[in-house]
TORSE-287101 format. One record per atom (N, C-alpha, C): y, x negated, z. Coordinates in steps of 0.2 Angstrom, whole numbers, padded with zeros to 4 digits, always signed. Atoms other than C-alpha are relative to their C-alpha. Layout:
# TORSE-287101
YXZ...
# end
This chain:
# TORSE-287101
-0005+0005+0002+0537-0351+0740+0005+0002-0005-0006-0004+0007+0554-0347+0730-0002-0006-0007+0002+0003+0005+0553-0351+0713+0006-0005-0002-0003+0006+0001+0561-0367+0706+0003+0003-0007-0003-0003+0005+0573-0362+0692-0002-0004-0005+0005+0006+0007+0563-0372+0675+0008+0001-0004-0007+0001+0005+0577-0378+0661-0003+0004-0005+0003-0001+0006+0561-0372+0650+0002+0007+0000-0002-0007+0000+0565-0353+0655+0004+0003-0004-0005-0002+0007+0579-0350+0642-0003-0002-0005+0004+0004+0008+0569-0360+0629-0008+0007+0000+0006-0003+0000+0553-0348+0634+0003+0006-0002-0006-0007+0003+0565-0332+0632+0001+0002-0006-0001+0001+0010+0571-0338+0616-0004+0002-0006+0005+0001+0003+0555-0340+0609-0003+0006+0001+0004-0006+0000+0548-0324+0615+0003+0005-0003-0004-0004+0002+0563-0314+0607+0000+0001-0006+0000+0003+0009+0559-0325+0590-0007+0002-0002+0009+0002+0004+0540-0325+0588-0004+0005+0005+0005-0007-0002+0525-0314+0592-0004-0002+0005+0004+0004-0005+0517-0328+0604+0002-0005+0002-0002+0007-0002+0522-0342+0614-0005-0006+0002+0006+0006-0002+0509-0357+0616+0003-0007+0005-0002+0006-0004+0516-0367+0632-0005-0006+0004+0006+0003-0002+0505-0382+0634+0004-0008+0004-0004+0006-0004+0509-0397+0647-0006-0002+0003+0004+0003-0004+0498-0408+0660+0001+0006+0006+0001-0003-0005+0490-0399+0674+0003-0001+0006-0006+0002-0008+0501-0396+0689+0006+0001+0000-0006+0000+0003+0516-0395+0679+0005+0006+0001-0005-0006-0002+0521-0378+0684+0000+0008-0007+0001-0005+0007+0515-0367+0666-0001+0004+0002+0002-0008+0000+0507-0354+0672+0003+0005+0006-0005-0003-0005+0520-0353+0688+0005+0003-0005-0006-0001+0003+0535-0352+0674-0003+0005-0004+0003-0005+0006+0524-0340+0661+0001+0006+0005+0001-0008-0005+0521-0327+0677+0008+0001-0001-0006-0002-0002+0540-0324+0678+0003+0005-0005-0001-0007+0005+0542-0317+0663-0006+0004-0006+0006-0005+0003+0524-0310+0659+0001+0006+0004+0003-0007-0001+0520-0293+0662-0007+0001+0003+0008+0001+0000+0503-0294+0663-0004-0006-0001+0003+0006+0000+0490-0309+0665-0007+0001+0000+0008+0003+0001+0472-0316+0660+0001-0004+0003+0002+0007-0002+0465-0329+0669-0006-0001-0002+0007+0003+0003+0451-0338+0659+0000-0005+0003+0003+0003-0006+0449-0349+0673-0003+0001+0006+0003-0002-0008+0446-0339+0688-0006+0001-0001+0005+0001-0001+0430-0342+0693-0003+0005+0001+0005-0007-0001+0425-0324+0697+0001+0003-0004+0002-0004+0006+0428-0318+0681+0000-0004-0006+0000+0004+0006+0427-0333+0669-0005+0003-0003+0005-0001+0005+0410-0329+0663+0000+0007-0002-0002-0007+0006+0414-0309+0658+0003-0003-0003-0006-0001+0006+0429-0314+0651-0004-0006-0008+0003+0005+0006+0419-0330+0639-0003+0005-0002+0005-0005+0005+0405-0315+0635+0005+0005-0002-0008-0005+0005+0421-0303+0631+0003-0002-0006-0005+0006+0003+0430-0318+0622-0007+0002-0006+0005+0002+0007+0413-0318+0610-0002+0005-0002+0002-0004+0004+0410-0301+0608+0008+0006+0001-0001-0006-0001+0423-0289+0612+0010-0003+0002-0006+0001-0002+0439-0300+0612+0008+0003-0002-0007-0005+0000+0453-0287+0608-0001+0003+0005+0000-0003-0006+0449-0278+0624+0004-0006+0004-0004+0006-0006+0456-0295+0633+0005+0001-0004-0006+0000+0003+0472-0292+0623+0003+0004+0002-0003-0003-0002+0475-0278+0631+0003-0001+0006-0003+0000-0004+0490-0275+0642+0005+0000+0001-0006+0001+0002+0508-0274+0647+0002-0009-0002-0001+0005+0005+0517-0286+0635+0008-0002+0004+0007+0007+0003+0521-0302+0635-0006+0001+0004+0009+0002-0005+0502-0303+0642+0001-0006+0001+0000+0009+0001+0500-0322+0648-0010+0000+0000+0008+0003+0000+0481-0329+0644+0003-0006+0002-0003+0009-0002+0482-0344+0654-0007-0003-0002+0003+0004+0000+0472-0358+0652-0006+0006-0007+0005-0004+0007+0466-0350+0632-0003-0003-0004+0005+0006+0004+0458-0366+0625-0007+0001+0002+0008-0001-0003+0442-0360+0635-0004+0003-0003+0002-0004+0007+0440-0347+0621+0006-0002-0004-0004+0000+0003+0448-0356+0606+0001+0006-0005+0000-0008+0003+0443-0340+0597+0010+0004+0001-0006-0002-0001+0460-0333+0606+0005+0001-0005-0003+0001+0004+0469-0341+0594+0001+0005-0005-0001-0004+0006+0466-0331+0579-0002+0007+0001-0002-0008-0004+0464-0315+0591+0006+0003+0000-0006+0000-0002+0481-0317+0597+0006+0000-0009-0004+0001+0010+0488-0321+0577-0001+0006-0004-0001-0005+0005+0481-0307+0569+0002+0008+0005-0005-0005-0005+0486-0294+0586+0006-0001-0001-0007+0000+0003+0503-0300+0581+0001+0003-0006-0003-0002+0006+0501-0297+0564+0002+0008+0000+0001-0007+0000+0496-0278+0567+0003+0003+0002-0005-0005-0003+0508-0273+0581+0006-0002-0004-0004+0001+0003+0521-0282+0570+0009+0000+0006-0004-0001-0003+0532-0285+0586+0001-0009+0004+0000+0005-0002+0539-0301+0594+0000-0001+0007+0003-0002-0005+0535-0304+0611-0004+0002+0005+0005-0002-0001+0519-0301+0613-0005-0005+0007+0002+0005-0006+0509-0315+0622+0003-0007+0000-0004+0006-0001+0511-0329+0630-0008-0006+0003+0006+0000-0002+0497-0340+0630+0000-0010+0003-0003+0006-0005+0498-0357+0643-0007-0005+0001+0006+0005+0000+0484-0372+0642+0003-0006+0001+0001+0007-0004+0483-0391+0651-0005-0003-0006+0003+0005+0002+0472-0396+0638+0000+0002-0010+0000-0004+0008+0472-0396+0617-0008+0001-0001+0007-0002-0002+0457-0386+0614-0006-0005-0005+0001+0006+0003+0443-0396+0610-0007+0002-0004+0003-0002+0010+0433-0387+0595+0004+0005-0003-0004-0004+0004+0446-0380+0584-0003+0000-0007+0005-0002+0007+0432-0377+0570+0002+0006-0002+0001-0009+0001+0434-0357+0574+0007+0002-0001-0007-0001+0002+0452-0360+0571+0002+0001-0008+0000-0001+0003+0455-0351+0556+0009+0000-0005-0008+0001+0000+0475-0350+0555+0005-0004+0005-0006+0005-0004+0490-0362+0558+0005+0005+0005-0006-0004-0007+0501-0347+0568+0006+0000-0001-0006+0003+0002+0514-0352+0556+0002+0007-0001-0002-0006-0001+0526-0337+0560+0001+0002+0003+0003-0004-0006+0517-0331+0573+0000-0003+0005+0003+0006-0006+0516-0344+0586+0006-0004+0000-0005+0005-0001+0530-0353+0593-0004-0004+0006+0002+0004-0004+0527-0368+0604+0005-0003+0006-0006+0002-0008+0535-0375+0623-0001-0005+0002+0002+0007-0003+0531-0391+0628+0004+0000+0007-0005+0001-0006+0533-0390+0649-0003-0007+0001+0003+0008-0004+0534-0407+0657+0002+0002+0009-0004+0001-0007+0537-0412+0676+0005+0002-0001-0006-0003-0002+0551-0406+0685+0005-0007-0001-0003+0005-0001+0567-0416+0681+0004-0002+0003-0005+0001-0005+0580-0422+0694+0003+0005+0001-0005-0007+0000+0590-0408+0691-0003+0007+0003+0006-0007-0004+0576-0395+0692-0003-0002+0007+0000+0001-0010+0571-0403+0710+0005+0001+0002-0006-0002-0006+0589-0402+0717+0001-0007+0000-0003+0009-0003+0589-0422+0717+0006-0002-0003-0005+0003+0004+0602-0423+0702+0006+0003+0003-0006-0004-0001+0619-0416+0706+0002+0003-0006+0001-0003+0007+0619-0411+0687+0009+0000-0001-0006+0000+0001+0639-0417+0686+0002-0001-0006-0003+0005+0005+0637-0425+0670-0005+0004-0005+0002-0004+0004+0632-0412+0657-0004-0004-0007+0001+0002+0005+0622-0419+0642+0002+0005-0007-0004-0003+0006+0627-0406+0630+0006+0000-0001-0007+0001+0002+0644-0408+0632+0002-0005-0001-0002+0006+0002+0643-0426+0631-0001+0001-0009+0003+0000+0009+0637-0422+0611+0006+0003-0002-0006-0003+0005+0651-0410+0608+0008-0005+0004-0003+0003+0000+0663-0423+0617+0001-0004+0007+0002+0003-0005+0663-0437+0628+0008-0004+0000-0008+0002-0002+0683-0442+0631+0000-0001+0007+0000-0002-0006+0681-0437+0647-0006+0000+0006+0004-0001-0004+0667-0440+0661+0002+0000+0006+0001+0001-0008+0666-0436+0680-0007+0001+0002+0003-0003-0002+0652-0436+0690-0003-0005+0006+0002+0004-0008+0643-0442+0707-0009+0000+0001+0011+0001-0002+0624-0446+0712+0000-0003+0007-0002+0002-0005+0619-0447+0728-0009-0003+0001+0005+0007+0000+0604-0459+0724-0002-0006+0002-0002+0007-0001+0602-0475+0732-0007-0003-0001+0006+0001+0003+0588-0486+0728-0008+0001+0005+0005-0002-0003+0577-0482+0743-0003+0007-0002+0001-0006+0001+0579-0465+0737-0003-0001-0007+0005+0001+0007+0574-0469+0719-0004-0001+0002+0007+0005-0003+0559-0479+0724-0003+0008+0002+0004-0006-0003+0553-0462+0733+0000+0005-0004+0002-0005+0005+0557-0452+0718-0002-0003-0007+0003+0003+0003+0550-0463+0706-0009+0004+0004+0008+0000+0001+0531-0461+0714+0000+0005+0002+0002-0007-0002+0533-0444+0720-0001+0005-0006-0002-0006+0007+0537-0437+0702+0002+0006-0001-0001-0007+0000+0539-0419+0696-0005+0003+0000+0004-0001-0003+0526-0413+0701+0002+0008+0005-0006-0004-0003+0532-0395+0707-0002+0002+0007+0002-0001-0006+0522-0395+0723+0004-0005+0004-0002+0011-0004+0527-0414+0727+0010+0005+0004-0010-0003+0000+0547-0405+0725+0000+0002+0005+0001-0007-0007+0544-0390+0739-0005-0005+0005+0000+0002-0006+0536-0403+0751+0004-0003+0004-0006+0004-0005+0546-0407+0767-0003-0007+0000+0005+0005-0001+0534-0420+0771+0001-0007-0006+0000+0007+0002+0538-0438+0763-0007+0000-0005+0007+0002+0001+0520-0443+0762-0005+0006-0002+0006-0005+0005+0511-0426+0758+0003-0001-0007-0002+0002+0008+0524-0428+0742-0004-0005-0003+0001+0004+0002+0518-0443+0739-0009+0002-0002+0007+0001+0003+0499-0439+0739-0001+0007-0007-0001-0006+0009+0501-0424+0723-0002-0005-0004-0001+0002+0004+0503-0439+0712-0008-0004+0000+0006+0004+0000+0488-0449+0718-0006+0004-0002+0004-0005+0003+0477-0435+0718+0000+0004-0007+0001-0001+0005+0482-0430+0703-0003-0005-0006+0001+0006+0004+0479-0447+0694-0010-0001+0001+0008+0000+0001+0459-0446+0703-0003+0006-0002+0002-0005+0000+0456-0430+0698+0000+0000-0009+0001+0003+0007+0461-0435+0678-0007-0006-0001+0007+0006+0001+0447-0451+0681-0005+0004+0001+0008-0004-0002+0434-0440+0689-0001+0003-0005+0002-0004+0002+0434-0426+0679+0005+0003-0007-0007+0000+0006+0450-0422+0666-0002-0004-0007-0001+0004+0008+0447-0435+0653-0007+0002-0001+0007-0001+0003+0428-0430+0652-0001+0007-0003+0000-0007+0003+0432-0411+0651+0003+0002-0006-0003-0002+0006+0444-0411+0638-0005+0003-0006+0004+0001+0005+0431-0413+0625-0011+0001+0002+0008-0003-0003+0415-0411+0636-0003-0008-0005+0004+0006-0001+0412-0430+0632+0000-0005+0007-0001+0003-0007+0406-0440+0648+0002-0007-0001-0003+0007-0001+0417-0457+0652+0001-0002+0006+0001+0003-0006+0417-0468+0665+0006+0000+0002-0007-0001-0001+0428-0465+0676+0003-0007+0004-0001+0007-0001+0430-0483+0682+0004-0003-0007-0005+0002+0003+0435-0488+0666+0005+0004-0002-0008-0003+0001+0448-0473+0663+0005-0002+0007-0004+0003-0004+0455-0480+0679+0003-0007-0001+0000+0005+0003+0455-0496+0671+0005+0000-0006-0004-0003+0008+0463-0491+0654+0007+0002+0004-0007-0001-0002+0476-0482+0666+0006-0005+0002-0003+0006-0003+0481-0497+0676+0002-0002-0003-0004+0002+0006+0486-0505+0659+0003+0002-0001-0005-0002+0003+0494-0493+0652+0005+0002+0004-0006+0001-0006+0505-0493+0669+0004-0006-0002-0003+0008+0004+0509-0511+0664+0003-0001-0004-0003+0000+0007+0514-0508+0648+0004+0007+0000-0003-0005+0001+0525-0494+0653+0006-0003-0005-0008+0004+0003+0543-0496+0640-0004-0004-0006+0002+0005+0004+0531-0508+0630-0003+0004-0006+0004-0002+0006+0524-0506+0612-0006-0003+0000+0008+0003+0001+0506-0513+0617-0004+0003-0005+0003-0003+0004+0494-0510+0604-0009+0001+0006+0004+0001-0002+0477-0505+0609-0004-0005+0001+0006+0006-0002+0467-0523+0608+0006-0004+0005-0005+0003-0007+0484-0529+0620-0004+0005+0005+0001-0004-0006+0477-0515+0632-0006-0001+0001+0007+0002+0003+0457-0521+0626+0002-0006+0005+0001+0009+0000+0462-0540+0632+0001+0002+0010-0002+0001-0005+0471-0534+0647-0005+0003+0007+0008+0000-0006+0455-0526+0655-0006-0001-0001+0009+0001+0003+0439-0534+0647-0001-0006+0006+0000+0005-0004+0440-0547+0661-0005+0001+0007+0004-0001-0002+0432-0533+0670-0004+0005-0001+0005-0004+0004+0422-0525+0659-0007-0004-0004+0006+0005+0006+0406-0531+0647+0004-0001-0005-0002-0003+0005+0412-0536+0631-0002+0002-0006+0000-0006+0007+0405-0523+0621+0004+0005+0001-0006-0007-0003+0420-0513+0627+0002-0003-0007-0006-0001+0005+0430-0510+0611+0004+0001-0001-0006-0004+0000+0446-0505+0604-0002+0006-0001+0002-0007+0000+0437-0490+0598-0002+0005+0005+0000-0002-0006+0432-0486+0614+0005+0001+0004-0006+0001-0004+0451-0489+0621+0002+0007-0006-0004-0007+0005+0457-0476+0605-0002+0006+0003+0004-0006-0003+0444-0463+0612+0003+0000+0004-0002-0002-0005+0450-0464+0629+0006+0001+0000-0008-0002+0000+0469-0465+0625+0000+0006-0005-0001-0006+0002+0466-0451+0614-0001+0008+0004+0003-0007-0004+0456-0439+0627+0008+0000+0006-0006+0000-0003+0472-0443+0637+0004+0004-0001-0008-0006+0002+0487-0437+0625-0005+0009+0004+0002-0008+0002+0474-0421+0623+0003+0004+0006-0001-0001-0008+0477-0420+0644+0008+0001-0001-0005+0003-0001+0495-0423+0641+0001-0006+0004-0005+0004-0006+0495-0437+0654+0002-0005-0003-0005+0006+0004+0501-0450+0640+0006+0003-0005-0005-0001+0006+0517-0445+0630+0004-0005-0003-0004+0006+0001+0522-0461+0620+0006+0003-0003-0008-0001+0004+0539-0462+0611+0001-0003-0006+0001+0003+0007+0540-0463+0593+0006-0003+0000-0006+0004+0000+0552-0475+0585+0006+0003-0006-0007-0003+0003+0569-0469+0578+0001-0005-0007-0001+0005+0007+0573-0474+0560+0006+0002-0002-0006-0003+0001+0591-0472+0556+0002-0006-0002-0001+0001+0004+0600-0478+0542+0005-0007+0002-0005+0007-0001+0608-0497+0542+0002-0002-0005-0003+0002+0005+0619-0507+0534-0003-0006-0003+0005+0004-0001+0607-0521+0535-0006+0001-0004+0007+0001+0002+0589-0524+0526-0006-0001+0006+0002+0001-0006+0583-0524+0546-0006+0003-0001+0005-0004+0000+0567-0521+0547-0003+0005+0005+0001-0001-0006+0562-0510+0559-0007+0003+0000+0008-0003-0004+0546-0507+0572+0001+0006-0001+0003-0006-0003+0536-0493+0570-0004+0002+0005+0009+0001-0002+0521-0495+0581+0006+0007+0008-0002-0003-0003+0524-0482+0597+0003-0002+0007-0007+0004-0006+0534-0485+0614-0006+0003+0006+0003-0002-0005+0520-0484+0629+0005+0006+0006-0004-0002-0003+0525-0470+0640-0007+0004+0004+0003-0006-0003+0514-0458+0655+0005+0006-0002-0007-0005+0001+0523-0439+0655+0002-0001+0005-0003+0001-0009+0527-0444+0674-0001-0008+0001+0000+0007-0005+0531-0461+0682-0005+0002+0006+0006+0001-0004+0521-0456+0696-0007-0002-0002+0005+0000+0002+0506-0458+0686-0001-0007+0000+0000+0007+0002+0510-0475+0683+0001-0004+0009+0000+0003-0006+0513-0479+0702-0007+0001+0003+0007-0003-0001+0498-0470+0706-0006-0005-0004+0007+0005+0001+0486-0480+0696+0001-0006+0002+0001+0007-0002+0492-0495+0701+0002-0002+0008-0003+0000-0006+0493-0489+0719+0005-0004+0004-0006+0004-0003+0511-0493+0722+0004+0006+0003-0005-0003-0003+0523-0486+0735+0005+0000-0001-0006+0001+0004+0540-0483+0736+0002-0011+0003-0001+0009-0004+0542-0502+0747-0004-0005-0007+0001+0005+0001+0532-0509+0735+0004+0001-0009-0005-0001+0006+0543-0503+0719+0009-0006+0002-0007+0004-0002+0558-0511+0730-0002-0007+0002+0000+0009+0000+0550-0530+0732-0003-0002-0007+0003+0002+0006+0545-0530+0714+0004+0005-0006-0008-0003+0003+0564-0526+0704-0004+0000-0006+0001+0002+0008+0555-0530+0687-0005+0006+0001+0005-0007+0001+0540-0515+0689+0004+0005+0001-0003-0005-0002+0551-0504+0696+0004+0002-0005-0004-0002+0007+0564-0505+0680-0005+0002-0002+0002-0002+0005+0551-0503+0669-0003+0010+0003+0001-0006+0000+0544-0487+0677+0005+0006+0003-0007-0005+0001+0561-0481+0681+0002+0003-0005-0001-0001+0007+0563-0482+0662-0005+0009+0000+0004-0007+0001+0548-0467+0661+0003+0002+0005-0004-0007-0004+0560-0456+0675+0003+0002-0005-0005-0003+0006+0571-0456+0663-0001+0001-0007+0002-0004+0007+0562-0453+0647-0003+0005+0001+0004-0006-0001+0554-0439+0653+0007+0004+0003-0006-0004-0003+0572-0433+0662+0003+0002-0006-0005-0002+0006+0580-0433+0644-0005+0003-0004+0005-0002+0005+0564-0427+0634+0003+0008+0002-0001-0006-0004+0568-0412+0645+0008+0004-0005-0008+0002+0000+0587-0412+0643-0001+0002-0008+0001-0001+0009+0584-0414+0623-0002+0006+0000+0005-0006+0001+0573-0400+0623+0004+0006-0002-0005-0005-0001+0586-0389+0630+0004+0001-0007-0005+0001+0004+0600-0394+0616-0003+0000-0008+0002+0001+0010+0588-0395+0599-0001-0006+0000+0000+0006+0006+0584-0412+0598-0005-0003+0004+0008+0003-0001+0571-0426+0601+0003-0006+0005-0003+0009+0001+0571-0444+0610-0006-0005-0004+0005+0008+0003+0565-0460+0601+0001-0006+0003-0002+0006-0003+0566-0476+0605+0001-0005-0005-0003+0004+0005+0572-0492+0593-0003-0007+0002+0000+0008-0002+0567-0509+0591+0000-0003-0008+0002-0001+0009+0569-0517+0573-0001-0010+0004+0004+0008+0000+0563-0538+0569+0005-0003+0001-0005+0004-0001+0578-0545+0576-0001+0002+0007+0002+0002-0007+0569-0541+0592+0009+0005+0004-0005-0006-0003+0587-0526+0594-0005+0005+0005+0001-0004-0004+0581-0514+0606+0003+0005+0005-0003-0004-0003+0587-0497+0612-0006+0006+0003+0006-0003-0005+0576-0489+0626+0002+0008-0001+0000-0007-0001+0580-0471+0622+0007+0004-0004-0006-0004+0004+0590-0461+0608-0003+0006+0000+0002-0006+0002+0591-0445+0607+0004+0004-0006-0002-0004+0007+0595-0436+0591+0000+0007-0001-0001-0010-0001+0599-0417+0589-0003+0002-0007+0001-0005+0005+0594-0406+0575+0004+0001-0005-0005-0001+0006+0610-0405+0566+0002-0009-0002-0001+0006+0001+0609-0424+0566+0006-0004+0004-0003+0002-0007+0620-0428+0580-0005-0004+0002+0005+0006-0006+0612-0444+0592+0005-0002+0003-0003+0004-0005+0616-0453+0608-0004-0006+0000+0003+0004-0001+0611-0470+0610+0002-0003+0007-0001+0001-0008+0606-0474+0629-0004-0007+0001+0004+0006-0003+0600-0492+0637-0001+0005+0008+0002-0003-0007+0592-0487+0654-0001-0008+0006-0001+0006-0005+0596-0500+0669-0002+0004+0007+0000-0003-0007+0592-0499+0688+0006+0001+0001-0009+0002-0002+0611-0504+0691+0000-0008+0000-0003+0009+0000+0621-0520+0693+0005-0001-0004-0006+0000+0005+0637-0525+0684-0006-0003-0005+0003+0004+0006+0625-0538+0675-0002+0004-0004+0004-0002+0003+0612-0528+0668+0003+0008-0005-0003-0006+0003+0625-0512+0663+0003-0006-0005-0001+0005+0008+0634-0526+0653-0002-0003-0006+0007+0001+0006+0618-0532+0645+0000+0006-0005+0002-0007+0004+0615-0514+0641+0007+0001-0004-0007-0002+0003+0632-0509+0634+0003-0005-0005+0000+0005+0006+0632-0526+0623-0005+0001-0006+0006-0002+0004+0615-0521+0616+0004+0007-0004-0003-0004+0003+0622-0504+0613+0005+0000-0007-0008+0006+0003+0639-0511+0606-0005-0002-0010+0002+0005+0005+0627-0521+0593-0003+0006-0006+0005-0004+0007+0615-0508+0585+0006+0007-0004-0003-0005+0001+0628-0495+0584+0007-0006-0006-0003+0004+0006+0638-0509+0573-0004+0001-0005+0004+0001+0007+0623-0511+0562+0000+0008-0006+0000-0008+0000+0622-0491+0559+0005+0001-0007-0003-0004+0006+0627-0486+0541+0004+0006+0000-0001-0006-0003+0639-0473+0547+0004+0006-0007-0003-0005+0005+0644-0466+0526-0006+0000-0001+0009-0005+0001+0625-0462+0526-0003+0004+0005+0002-0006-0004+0624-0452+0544+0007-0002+0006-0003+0000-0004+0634-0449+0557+0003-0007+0006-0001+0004-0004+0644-0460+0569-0004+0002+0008+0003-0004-0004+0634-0459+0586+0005+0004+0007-0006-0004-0008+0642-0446+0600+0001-0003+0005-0001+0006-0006+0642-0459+0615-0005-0005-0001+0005+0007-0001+0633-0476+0620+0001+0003+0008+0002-0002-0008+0627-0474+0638-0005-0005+0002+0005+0003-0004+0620-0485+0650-0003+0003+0007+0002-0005-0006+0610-0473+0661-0004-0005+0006+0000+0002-0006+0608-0480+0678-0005+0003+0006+0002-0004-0004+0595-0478+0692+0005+0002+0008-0005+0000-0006+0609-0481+0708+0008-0001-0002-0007+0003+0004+0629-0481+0705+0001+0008+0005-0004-0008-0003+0641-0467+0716+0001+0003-0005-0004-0003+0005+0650-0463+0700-0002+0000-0007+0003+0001+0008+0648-0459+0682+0009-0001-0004-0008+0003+0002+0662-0467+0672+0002-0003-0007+0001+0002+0005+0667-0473+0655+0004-0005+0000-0004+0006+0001+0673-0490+0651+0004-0002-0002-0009-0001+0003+0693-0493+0648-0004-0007-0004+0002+0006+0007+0684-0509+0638-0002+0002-0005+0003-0003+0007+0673-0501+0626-0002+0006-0001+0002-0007+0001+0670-0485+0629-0007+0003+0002+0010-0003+0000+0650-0484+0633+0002+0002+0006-0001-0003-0005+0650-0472+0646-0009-0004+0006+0007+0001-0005+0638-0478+0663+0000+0006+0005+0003-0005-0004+0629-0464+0671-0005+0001+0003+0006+0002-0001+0618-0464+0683-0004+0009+0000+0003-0004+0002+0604-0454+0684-0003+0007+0004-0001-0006-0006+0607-0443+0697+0005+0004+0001-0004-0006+0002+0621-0435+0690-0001+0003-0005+0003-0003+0007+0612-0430+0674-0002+0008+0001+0005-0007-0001+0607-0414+0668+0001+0002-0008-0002-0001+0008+0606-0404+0650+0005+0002-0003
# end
């Protein structure tokens, strides 16, 4: 199959020119150890099955011999021997050269005792996620993010989305196999089996503790529910103890949602603090998120038919297309997304903020005059509040949109609507 052009490949480049090792870590399926080959030289597999166990007895007696090789090297899947680590850290120090390895893992290793050294120096990092509309070929990529940051006077652009087609790319994901099927329905089952394949075995491997995969199926299902939402743990405790005993705990729900992040399949969204003119108080608690929308269609075994008789579920895990589309997108230009909500019950589903202190503040709609209105008043409100002789004014307001032909900026207020099928970074 041809390779699918990643946005990460100039971020992995970058990094490989800067530092002595690259550590790209994402959810299994994601495409890491596809993207890694491209521009390794040479490759470890500490998961292949016909040589795992040399290479573990190598790894514990003889692991500078696995270091050899044409450079970058990639060790895929290197959490298997966390040892690596500080192989890899002190192999860099010696050869004193950058772009050395490239070392690619699905899960955070789960005894870092023998980790000796932070990597600080030596060790750059990459966070791949799913494929984003763009990188599948579904965006038209009309409507530049970056250039929205250095100046938004001016937008065009077109999306050829419609909401049967969202709905279909909502439960299908990015997923980079799901992308390359012709087949509808084979796309669609990547996600599903992805999601039993995390309950069966995933959440128990992480850490080599055994949990029931009934109840991480259970745990999931909520935390689909509460996509977009700041649930706390005892909100996710109430919302499955109904079939549970109750000696289920919170403590319990923390373990599982923690052996999850380690998986990548939870990426929540931290919340944005920026300077007001106001005594506002603002939420910190986190902004539920999966790293894919299909994860959340997927546990709550839903189609695209049933994303389109049920407008209110389908917003919310539209919202996750889109924070995962822009985490991307951010990545590319230097900067982060957050989310906002202060005690006036304000609420801004998605900022992203640059490095040099640039931000865009984005509400996320399916469509509809109404709902882009809403949004663009919301908008309107918190960017008044906004301190702007303590930071910056923000670069655009944007109501990013799941369905709309055109992307357009408003002779009333200026908050540009864009849907999300013209997006790119």
């Amino acid at each position: 199959m041809d390779y699918k052009v990643r946005i990460a490949d100039n971020i992995l480049a970058d990094k490989l020119e800067a530092m002595g090792a690259v550590i790209i870590e994402g959810p299994k399926y994601c495409g890491k150890t596809t993207m890694a080959i491209q521009q390794a030289k040479s490759v470890l597999s500490m998961a292949d099955p016909d040589t795992k166990d040399q290479n573990l007895a190598m790894a514990a007696t003889n692991i500078k011999r696995l270091l050899v090789g044409e450079t970058p090297r990639l060790i895929d899947e290197w959490q298997i021997a966390p040892q690596f680590w500080d192989a890899v850290r002190n192999e860099v120090d010696k050869r004193r050269k950058d772009g050395q390895f490239i070392l690619t893992g699905s899960a955070v290793p789960p005894n870092t005792g023998d980790i000796f050294h932070s990597g600080t120096g030596r060790m750059g990092w990459l966070r791949l996620r799913t494929m984003t509309l763009w990188e599948s070929g579904d965006s038209t990529g009309d409507v530049s993010l970056k250039s929205l940051f250095k100046s938004s006077d001016h937008i065009d652009g077109g999306s050829n989305i419609d909401l049967d087609k969202l709905a279909f790319l909502v439960c299908r994901g990015g997923w980079p196999k799901a992308t390359l099927n012709e087949s509808e329905k084979a796309a669609l089952i990547q996600a599903k089996e992805y999601y039993e394949a995390v309950t069966r075995f995933d959440i128990s491997r992480v850490d080599n503790v055994q949990r029931d995969p009934e109840l991480a199926k259970r745990l999931m299902r909520s935390y689909a529910r509460h996509q977009g939402t700041r649930a706390s743990a005892k909100t996710i405790l109430d919302d499955i103890r109904s079939n549970e005993s109750e000696e289920l705990s919170e403590n319990t729900i923390y373990n599982y949602i923690k052996a999850l992040k380690k998986i990548f399949v939870i990426e929540d969204s931290l919340a944005w603090n920026p300077n007001l003119r106001s005594k506002t108080a603002i939420r910190t608690s986190d902004t539920r998120y999966f790293s894919d929308p299909s994860i959340a269609t997927a546990a709550l075994g839903l189609g695209p038919n049933d994303l389109i008789n049920d407008l209110e579920t389908f917003g919310l895990i539209f919202e996750a297309l889109c924070v995962r589309d822009l985490r991307v997108y951010a990545d590319a230009i230097e900067g982060a997304v957050y989310h906002y909500r202060d005690s006036s019950n304000l609420e801004c589903d998605a900022v992203i903020h640059l490095n040099n202190g640039s931000y865009g503040l984005i509400e996320i709609k399916l469509g509809g005059e109404g709902p882009i209105n809403t949004g663009a008043e919301t908008l309107k409100t918190l960017a008044d509040k906004i301190d702007v002789g303590r930071m910056k004014k923000p670069s655009f307001l944007m109501v990013l949109t799941g369905i709309g032909d055109y992307a357009y900026k408003r002779p009333s207020d200026g908050v540009l609507v864009v849907p999300i099928g013209s997006l790119r970074e």
